[in-house]
C-alpha positions as CSV (number, residue, x, y, z in Angstrom):
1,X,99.3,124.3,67.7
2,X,100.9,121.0,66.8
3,X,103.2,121.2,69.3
4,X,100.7,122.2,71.9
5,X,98.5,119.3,71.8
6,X,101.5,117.0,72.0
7,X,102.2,118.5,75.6
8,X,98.7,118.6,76.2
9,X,98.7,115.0,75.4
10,X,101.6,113.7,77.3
11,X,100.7,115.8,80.3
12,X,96.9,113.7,80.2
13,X,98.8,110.7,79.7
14,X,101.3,111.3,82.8
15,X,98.3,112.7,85.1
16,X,96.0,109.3,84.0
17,X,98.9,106.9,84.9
18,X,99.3,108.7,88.3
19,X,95.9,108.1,89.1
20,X,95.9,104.8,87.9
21,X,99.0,103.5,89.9
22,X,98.4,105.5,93.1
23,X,94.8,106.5,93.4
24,X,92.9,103.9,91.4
25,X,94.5,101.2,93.3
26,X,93.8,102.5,96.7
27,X,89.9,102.7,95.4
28,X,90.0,99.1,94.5
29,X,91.9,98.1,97.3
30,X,89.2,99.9,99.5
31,X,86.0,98.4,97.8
32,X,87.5,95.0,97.3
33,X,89.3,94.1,100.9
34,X,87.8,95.6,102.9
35,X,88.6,93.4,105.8
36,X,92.2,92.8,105.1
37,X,93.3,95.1,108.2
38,X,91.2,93.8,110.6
39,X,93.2,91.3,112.5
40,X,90.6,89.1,113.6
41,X,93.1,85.9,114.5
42,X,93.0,86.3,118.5
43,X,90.4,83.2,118.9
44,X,92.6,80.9,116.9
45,X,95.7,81.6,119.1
46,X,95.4,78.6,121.3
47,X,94.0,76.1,118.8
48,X,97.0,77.3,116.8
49,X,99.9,77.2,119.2
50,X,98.3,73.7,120.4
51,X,98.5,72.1,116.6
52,X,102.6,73.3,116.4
53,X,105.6,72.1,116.7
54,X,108.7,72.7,118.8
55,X,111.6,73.1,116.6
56,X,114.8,73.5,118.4
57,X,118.1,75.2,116.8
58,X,121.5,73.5,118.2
């Protein structure tokens, strides 16, 4: 019986830190950027590419 909750209790251990690294993450990634995919930069193109330099390579 000893031995049995051992495994029991590695296996709950192993399956928790799964869902922490891989699932848990993507939940908090979800709720807390939500807007991190949305590339909404097209606007600032030209202001952009107006305020840079040319750098030339020789």
């Amino acid at each position: 019986m000893k031995n049995i909750l051992k495994y029991v209790a590695i296996g709950a251990l192993g399956i928790g830190l799964f869902f922490d690294k891989y699932l848990g993450r993507w939940i908090v990634n979800m709720i807390d950027n939500p807007d991190t995919r949305i590339n909404n930069g097209k606007p600032y193109i030209q202001t952009y590419s107006k305020n840079c330099d040319t750098i030339r390579l020789s």
